[in-house]
C-alpha positions as CSV (number, residue, x, y, z in Angstrom):
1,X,0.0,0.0,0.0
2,X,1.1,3.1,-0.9
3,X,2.3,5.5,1.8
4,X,0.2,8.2,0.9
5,X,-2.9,6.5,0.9
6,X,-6.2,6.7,2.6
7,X,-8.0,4.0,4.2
8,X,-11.7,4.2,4.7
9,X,-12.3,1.2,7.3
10,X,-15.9,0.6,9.5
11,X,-14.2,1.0,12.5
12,X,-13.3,-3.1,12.9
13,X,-9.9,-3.2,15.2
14,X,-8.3,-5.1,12.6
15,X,-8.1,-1.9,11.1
16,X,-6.0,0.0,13.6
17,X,-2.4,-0.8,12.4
18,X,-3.2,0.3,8.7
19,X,-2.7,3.9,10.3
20,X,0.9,3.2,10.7
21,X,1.6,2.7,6.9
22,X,-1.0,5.1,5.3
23,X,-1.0,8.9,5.3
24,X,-4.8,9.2,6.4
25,X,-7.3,6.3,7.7
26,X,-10.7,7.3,8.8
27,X,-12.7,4.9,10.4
28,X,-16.7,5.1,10.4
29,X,-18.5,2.9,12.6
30,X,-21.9,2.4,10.6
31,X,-23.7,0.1,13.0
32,X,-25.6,-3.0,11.4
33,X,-28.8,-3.9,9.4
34,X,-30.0,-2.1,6.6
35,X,-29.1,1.1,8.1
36,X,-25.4,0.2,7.8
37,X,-25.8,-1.0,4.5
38,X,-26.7,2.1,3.6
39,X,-24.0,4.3,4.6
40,X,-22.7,6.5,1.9
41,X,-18.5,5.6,2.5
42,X,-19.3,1.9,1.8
43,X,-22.2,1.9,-0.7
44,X,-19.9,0.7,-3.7
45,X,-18.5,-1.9,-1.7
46,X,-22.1,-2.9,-0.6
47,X,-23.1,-2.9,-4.0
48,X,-20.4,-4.8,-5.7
49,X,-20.7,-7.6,-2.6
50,X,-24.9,-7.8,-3.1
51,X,-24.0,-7.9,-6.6
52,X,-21.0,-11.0,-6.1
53,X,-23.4,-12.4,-3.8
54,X,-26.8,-12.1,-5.8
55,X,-24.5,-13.8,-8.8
56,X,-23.2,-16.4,-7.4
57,X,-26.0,-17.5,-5.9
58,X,-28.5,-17.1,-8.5
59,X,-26.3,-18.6,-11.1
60,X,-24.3,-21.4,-8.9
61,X,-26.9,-22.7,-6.5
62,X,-27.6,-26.2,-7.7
63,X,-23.3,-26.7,-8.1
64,X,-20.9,-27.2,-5.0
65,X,-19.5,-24.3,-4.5
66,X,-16.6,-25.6,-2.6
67,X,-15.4,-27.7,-5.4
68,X,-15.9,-25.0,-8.1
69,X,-15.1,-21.6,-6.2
70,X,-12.0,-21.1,-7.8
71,X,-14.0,-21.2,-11.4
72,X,-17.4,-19.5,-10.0
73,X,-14.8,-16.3,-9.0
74,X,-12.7,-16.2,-12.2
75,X,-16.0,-15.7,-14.2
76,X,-17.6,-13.0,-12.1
77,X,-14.1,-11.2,-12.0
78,X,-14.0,-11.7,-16.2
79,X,-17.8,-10.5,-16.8
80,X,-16.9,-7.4,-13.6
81,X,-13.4,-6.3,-15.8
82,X,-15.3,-6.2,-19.1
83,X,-18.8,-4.2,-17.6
84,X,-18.2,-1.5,-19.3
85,X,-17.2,-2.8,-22.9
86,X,-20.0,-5.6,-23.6
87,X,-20.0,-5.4,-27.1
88,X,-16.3,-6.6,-27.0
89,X,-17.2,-9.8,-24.7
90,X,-18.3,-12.2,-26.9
91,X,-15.9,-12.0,-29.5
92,X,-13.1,-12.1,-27.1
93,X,-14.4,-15.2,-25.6
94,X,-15.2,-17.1,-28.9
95,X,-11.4,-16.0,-29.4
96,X,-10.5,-17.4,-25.9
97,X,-12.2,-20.3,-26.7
98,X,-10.7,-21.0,-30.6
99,X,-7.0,-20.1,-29.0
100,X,-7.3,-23.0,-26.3
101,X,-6.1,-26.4,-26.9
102,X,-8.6,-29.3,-25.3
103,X,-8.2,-30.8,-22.1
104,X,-8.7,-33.4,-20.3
105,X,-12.0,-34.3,-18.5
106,X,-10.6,-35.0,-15.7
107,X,-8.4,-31.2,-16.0
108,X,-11.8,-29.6,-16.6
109,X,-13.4,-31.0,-13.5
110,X,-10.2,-29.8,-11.4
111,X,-9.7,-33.5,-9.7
112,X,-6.9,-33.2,-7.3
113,X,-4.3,-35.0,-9.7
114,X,-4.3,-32.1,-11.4
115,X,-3.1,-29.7,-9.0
């Protein structure tokens, strides 16, 4: 972290010793519920976890997510990079997709062997 940074924290104490390495670190304790949720220094965090959250759960919920997290987080980080250039999505993926050599079935379920 960069020296001249500033931390915005909710006030956990895990976040006291990020003052000694930053230039600034305010800390707002925003309570719970929906209340906290709704406080203006976090509500693009909240946002981008309901949005993880409301993902992953919609899309992923008959799969074990234990076994396929690794996966289930590479594709929400992919579609999350590219939200602002949709048009381009497809065709880089069909690219992705021509570009890579087959594998295994047993490499595409991630078995333990192949770690």
């Amino acid at each position: 972290m960069a020296s001249s940074a500033t931390v915005i924290s909710d006030g956990l104490p895990g976040f006291a010793a990020v003052s000694d390495v930053v230039a600034a670190h305010e800390s707002h304790v925003a309570g719970t519920g929906k209340k906290a949720a709704q406080h203006p220094k976090f509500r693009w965090v909240n946002t981008l976890l309901g949005n993880l959250k409301t993902a992953l759960s919609g899309t992923y919920h008959a799969f074990d997510f234990s076994k396929y997290a690794a996966r289930y987080l590479a594709e929400f980080q992919y579609r999350f990079n590219r939200r602002f250039d949709l048009a381009s999505m497809m065709p880089s993926l069909l690219f992705a997709m021509m570009a890579t050599l087959p594998q295994p079935l047993r490499k595409l379920r991630l078995s333990e062997e192949c770690h």
